[in-house]
N, C-alpha and C positions, 0 to 999 in steps of 0.2 A: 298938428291936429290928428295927422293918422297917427303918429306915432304913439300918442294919447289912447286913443282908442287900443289900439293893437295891445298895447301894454295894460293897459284896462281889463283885457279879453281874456289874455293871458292869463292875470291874476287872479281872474274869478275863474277860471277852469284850474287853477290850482288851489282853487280853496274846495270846490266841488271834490277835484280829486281827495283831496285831503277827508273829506267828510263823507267818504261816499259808502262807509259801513253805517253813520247815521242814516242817507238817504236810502237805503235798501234795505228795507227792511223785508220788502216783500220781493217778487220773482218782478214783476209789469214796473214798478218803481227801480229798482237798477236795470233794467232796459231801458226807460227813460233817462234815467241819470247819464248812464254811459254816452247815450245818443246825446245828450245835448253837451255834452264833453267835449264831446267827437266833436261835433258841431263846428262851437265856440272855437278849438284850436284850429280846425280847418281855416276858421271865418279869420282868424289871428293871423293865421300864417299868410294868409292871400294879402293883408292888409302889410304883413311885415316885408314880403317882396316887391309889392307894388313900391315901399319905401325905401329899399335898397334901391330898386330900379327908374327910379324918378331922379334920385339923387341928393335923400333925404339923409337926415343925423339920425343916433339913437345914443342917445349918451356920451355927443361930440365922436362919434365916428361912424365913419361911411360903410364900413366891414359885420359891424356887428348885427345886421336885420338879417340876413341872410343865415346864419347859425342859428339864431333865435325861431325864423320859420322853420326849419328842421328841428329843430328842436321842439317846436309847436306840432308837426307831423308826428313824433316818431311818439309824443303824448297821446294823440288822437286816438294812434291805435295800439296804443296798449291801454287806451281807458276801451277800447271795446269788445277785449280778451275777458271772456268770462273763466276767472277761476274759482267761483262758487265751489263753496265746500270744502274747499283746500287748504289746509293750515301753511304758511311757505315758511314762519320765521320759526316758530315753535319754541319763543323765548330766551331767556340767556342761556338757562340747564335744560335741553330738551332731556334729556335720558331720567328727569328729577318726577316729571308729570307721568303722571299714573290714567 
């Protein structure tokens, strides 16, 4: 059942993540979005240790909750790094854009 859950958590903070130039449109709307990000992986990762440390599965092994909460962490806080304004990829041919 946690396991359910946690994994549940997970994959709606990655579809958030994923849509989060939809959700922000304004400045108060990605402040909230980022927060409840942040949130949800916190709330993931508490749930994916407590299942490592119980002595729970994730996919038939006992190893794998424990990378998954870290990995649910290190999400958190880079969903609540604002780089507003920032172009980072700049497409395939940046040098082509005028």
């Amino acid at each position: 059942m946690l396991e359910s859950i946690s994994l549940g958590m997970c994959g709606i903070a990655m579809i958030l993540w994923m849509s989060i130039g939809t959700l922000s449109k304004t400045t108060q709307n990605e402040i909230f979005t980022q927060r409840v990000i942040a949130s949800i992986c916190i709330s993931s990762s508490v749930l994916l240790f407590v299942v490592h440390y119980s002595g729970g599965e994730l996919w038939g092994s006992r190893n794998i909750a424990r990378p998954f909460a870290v990995i649910s962490i290190i999400v958190a806080i880079a969903s609540i790094m604002n780089i507003k304004g920032t172009e980072i990829q700049k497409g395939s041919y940046p040098r082509l854009k005028k």
